[in-house]
MIDOSE-1310 file (N, C-alpha, C; in nm, 2 decimals, decimal comma, always signed):
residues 176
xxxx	-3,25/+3,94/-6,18/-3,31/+3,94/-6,05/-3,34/+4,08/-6,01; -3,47/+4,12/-5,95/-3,48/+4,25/-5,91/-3,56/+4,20/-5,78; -3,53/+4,32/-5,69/-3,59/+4,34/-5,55/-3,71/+4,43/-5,55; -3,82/+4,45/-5,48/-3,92/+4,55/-5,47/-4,00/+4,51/-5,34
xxxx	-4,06/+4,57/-5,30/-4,15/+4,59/-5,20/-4,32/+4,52/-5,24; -4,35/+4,44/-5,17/-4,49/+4,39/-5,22/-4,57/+4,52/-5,14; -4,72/+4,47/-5,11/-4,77/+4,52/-5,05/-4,76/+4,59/-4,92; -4,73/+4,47/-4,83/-4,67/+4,47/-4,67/-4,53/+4,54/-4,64
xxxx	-4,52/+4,57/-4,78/-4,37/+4,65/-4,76/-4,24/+4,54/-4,79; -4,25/+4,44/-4,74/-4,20/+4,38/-4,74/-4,04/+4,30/-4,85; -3,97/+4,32/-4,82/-3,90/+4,31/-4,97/-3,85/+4,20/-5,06; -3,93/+4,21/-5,15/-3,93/+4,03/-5,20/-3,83/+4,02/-5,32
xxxx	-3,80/+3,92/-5,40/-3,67/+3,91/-5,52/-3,79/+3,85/-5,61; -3,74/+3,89/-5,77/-3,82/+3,83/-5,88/-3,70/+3,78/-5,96; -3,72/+3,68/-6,02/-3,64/+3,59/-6,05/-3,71/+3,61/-6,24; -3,59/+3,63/-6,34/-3,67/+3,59/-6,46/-3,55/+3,47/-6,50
xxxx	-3,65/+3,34/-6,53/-3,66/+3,22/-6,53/-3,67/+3,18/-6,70; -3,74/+3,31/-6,78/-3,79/+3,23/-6,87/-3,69/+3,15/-6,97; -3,58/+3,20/-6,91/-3,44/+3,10/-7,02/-3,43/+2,89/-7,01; -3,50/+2,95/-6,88/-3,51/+2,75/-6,80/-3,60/+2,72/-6,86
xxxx	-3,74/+2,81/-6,89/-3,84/+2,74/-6,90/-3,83/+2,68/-7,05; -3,80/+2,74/-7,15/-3,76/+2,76/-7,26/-3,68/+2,61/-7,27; -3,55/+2,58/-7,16/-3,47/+2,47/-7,21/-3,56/+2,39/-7,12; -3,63/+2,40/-7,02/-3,71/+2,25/-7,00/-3,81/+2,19/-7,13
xxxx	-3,90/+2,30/-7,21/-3,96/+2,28/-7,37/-3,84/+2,19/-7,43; -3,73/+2,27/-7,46/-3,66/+2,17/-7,54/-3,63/+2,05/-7,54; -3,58/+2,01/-7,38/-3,54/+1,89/-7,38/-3,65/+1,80/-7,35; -3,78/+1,84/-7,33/-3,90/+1,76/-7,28/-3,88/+1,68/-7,18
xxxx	-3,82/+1,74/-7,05/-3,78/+1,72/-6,96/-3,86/+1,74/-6,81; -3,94/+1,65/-6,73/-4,00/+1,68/-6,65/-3,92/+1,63/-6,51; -3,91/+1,74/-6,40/-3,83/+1,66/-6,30/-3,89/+1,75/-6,20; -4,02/+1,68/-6,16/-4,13/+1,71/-6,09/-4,13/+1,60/-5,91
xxxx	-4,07/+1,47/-5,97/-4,05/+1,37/-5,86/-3,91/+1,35/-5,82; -3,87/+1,31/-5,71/-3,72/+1,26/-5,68/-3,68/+1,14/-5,79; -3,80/+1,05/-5,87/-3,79/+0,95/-5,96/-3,76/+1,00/-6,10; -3,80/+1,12/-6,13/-3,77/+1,17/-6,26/-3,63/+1,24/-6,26
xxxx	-3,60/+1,29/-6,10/-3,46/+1,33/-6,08/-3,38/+1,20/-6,14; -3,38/+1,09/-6,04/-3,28/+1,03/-6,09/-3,26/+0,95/-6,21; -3,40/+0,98/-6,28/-3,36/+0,96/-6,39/-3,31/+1,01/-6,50; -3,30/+1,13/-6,45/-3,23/+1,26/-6,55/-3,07/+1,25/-6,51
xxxx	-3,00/+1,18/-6,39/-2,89/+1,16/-6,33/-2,87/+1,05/-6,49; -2,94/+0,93/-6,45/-2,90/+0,80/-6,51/-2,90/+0,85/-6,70; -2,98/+0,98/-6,73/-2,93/+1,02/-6,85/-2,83/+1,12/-6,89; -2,75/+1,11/-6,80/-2,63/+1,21/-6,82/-2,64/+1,33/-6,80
xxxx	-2,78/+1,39/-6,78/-2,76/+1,55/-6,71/-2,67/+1,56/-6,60; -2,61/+1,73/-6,60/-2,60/+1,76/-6,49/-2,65/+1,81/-6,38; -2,58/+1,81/-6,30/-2,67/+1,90/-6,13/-2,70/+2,02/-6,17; -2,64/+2,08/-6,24/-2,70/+2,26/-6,28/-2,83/+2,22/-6,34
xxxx	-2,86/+2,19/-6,47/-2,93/+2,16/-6,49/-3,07/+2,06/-6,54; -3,04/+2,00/-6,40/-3,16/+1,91/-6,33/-3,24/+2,00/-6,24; -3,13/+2,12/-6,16/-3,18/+2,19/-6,08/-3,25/+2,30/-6,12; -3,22/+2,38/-6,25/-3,29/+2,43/-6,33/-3,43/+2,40/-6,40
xxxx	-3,42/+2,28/-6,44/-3,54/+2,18/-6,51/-3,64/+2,19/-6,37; -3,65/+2,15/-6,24/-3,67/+2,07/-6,12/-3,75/+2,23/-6,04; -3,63/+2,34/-6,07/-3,71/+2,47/-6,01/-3,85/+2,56/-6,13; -3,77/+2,53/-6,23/-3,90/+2,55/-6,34/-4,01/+2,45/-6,34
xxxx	-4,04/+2,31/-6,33/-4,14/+2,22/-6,31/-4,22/+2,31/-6,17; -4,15/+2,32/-6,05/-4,18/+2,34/-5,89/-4,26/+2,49/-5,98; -4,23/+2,57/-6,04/-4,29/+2,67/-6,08/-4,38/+2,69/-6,13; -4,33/+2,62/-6,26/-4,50/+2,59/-6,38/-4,63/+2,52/-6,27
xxxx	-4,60/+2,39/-6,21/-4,66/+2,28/-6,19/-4,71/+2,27/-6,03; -4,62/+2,36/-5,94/-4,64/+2,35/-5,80/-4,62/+2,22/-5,76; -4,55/+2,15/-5,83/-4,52/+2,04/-5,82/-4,35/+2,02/-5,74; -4,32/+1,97/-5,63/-4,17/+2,00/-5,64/-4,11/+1,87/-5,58
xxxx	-4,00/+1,85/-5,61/-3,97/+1,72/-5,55/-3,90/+1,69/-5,46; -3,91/+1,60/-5,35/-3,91/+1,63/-5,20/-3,73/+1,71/-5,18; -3,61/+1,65/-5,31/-3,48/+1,72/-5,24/-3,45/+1,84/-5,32; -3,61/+1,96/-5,33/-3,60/+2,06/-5,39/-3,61/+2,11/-5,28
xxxx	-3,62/+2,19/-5,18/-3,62/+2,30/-5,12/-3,73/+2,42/-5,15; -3,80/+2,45/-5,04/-3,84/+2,60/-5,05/-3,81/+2,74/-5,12; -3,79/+2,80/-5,22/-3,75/+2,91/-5,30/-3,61/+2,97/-5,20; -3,75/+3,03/-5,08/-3,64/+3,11/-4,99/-3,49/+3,04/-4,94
xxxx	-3,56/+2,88/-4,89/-3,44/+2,82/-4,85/-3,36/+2,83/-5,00; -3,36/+2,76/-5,06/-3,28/+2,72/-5,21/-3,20/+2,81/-5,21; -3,27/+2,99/-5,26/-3,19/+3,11/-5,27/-3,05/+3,10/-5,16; -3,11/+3,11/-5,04/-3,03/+3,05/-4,92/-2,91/+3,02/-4,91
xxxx	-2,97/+2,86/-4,97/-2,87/+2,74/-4,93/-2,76/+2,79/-5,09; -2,79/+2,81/-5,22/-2,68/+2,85/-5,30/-2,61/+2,96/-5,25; -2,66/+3,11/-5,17/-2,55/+3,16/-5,17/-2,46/+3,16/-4,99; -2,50/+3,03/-4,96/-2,42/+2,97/-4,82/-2,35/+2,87/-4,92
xxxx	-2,35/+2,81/-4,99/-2,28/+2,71/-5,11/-2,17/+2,81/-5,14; -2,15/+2,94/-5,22/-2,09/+2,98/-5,33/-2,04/+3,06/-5,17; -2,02/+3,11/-5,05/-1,99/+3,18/-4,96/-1,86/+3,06/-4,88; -1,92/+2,95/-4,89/-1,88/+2,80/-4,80/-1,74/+2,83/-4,92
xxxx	-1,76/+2,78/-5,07/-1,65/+2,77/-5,19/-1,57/+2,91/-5,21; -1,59/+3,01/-5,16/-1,47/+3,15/-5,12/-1,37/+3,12/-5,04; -1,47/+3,06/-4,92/-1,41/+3,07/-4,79/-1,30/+2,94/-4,79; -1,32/+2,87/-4,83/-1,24/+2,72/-4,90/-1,07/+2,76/-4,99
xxxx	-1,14/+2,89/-5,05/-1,03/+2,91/-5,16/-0,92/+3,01/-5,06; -0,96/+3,08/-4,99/-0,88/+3,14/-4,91/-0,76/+3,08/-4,83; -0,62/+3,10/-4,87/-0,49/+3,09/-4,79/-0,40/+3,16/-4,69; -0,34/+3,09/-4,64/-0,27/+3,24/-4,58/-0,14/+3,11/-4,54
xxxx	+0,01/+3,22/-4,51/+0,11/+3,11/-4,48/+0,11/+3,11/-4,33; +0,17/+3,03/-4,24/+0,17/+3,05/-4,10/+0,26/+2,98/-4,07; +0,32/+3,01/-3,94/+0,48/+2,95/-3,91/+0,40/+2,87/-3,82; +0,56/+2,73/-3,81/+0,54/+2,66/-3,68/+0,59/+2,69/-3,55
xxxx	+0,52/+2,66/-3,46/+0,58/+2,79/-3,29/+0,74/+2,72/-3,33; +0,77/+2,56/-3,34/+0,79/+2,47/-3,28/+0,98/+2,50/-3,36; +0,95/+2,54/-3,51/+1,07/+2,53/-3,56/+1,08/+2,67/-3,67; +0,96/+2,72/-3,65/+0,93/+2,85/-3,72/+0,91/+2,81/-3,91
xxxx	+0,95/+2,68/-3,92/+0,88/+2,63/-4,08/+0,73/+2,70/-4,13; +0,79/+2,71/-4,23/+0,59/+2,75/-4,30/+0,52/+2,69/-4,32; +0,40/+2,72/-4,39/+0,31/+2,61/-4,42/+0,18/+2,71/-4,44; +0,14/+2,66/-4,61/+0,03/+2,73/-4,68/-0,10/+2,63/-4,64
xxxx	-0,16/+2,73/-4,56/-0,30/+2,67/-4,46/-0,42/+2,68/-4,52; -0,55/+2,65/-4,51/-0,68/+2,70/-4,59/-0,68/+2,75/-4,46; -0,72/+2,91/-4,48/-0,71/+3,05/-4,36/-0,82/+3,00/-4,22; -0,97/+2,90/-4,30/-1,06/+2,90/-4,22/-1,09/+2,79/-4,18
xxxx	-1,10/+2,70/-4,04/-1,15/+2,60/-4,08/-1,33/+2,55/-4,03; -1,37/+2,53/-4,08/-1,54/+2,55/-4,10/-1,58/+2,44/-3,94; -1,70/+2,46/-3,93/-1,76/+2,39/-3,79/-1,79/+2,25/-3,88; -1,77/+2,15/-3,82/-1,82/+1,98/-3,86/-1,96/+1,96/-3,84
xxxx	-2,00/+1,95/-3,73/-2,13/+1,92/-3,65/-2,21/+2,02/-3,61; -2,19/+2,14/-3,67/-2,28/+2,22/-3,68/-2,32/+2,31/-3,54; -2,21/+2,27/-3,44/-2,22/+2,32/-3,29/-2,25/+2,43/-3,27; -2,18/+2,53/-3,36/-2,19/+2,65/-3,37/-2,18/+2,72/-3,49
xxxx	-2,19/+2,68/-3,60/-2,18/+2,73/-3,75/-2,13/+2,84/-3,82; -1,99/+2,87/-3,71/-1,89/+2,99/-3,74/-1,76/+2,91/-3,80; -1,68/+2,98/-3,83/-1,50/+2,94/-3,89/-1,45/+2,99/-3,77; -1,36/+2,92/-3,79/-1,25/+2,93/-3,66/-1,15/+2,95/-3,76
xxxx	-1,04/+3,06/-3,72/-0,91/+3,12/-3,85/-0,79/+3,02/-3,76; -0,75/+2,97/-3,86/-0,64/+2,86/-3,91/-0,55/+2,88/-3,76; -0,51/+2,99/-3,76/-0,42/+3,06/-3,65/-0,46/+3,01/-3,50; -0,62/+2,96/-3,48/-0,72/+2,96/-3,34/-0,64/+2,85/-3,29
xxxx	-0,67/+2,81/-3,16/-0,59/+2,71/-3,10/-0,70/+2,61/-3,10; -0,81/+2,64/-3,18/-0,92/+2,52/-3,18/-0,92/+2,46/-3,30; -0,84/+2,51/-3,46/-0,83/+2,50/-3,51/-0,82/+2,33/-3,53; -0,68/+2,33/-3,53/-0,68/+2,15/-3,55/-0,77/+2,08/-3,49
xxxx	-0,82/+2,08/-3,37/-0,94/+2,00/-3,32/-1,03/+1,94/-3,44; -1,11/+2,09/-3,51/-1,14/+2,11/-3,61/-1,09/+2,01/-3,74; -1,02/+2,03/-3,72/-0,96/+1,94/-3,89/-0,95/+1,80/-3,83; -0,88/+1,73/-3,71/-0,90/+1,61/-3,68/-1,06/+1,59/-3,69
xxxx	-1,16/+1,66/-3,67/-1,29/+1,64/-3,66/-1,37/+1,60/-3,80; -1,29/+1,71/-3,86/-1,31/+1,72/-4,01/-1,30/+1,55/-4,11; -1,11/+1,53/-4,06/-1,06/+1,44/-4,14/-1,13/+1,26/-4,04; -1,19/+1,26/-3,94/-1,26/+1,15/-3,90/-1,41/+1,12/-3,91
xxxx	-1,50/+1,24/-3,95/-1,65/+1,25/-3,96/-1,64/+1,23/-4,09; -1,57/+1,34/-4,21/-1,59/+1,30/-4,39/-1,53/+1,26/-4,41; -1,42/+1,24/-4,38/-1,31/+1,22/-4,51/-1,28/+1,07/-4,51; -1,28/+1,03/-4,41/-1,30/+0,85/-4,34/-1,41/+0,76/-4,42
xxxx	-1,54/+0,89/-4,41/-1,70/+0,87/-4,52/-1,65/+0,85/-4,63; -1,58/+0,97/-4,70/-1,60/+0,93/-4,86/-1,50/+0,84/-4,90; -1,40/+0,84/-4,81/-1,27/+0,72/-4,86/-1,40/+0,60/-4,86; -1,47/+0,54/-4,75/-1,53/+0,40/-4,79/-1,65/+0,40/-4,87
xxxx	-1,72/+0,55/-4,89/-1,76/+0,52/-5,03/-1,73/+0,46/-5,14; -1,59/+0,53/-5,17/-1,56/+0,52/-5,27/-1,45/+0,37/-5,28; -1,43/+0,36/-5,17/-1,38/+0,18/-5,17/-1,48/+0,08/-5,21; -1,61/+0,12/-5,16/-1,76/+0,02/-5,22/-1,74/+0,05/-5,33
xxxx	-1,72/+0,13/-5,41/-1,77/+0,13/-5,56/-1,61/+0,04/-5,61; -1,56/+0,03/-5,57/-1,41/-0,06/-5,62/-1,45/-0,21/-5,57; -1,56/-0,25/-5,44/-1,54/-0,33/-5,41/-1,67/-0,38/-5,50; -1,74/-0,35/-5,47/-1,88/-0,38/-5,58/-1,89/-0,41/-5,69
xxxx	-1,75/-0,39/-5,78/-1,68/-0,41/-5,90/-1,59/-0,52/-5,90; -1,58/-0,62/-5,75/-1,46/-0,70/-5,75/-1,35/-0,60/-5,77; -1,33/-0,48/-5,72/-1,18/-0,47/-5,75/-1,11/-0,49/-5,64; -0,99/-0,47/-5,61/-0,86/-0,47/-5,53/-0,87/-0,36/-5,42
xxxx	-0,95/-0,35/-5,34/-0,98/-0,30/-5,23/-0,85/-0,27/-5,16; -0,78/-0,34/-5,14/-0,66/-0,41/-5,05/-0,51/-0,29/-5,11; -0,56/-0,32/-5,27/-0,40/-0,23/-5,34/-0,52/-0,06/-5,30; -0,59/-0,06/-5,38/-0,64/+0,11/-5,28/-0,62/+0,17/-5,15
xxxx	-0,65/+0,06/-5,06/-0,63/+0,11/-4,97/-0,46/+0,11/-4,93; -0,43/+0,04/-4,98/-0,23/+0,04/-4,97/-0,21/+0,15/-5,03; -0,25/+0,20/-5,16/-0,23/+0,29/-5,24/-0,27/+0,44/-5,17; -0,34/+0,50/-5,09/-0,40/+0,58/-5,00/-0,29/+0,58/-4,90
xxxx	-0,26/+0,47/-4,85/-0,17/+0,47/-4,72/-0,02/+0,54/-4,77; +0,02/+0,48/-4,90/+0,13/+0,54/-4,91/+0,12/+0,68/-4,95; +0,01/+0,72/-5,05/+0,01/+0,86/-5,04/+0,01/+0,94/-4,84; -0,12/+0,90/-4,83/-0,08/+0,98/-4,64/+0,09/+0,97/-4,64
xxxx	+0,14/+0,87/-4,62/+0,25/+0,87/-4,56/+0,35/+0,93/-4,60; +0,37/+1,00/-4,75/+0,43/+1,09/-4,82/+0,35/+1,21/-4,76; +0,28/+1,25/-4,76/+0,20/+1,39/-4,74/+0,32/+1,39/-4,56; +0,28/+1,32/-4,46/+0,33/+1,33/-4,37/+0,48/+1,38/-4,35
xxxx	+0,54/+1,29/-4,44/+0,65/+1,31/-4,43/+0,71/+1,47/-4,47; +0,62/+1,51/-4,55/+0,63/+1,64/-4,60/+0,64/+1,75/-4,50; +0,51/+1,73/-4,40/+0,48/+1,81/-4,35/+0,61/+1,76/-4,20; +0,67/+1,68/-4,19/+0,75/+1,65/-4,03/+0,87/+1,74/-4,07
């Protein structure tokens, strides 16, 4: 990737690509439509390389498919992705006021609703707000996703969800 100045001065990124273009030829791969996306899903590709295949078509073809994004945004949104997955990995220990116990925290905890699109540090008094906001907007979401795909299957909805409850209630216990 190199930076340079167009005309207007302006400072633009060049991207050499031709390693994608190369494996889009090989696999004879076109993912030009949201329909050829998911059909590259239903053949076992991965996300890296759908998104590779998908930004080379949008290139060669000016063709791009509606959940490709703009260059600039794309560039963007990956390095707000790989900035979001740092900030995730980050720890720190922190005592309780209450009995001075520890407890190894993720340092940051991220905005839900996009109110203001800063981290609040683990330590903030807005913090938990935060994580109850967290653990009732997603985490509530993908638990019944993923109970539809058990139920969709006829499976035992009922022992999952018992099975979930007793893990929480071990986690809790940990933390009291």
């Amino acid at each position: 990737m190199a930076a340079h100045r167009n005309r207007n001065h302006e400072l633009e990124i060049r991207i050499n690509i031709g390693d994608w273009e190369q494996e889009s030829k090989d696999i004879e791969a076109a993912v030009a439509t949201d329909d050829e996306v998911l059909k590259c899903i239903e053949e076992g590709m991965h996300p890296m390389q759908i998104g590779r295949l998908a930004v080379t078509a949008a290139e060669l073809t000016g063709d791009r498919p509606e959940m490709l994004p703009a260059n600039k945004v794309l560039l963007q949104q990956g390095a707000a992705l790989k900035t979001a997955q740092f900030v995730r990995r980050q720890c720190e220990t922190l005592r309780r006021d209450s009995d001075g116990r520890e407890y190894t925290v993720q340092q940051w905890a991220g905005t839900v609703t996009d109110r203001d699109g800063k981290y609040t540090h683990a330590a903030d008094p807005e913090a938990p707000a935060r994580a109850l906001e967290y653990l009732n907007n997603y985490v509530l979401g993908h638990i019944r996703k993923r109970l539809n795909i058990i139920a969709v299957h006829d499976g035992d909805v009922r022992a999952a969800g018992e099975m979930l409850k007793r893990k929480i209630d071990e986690l809790i216990l940990e933390l009291e």
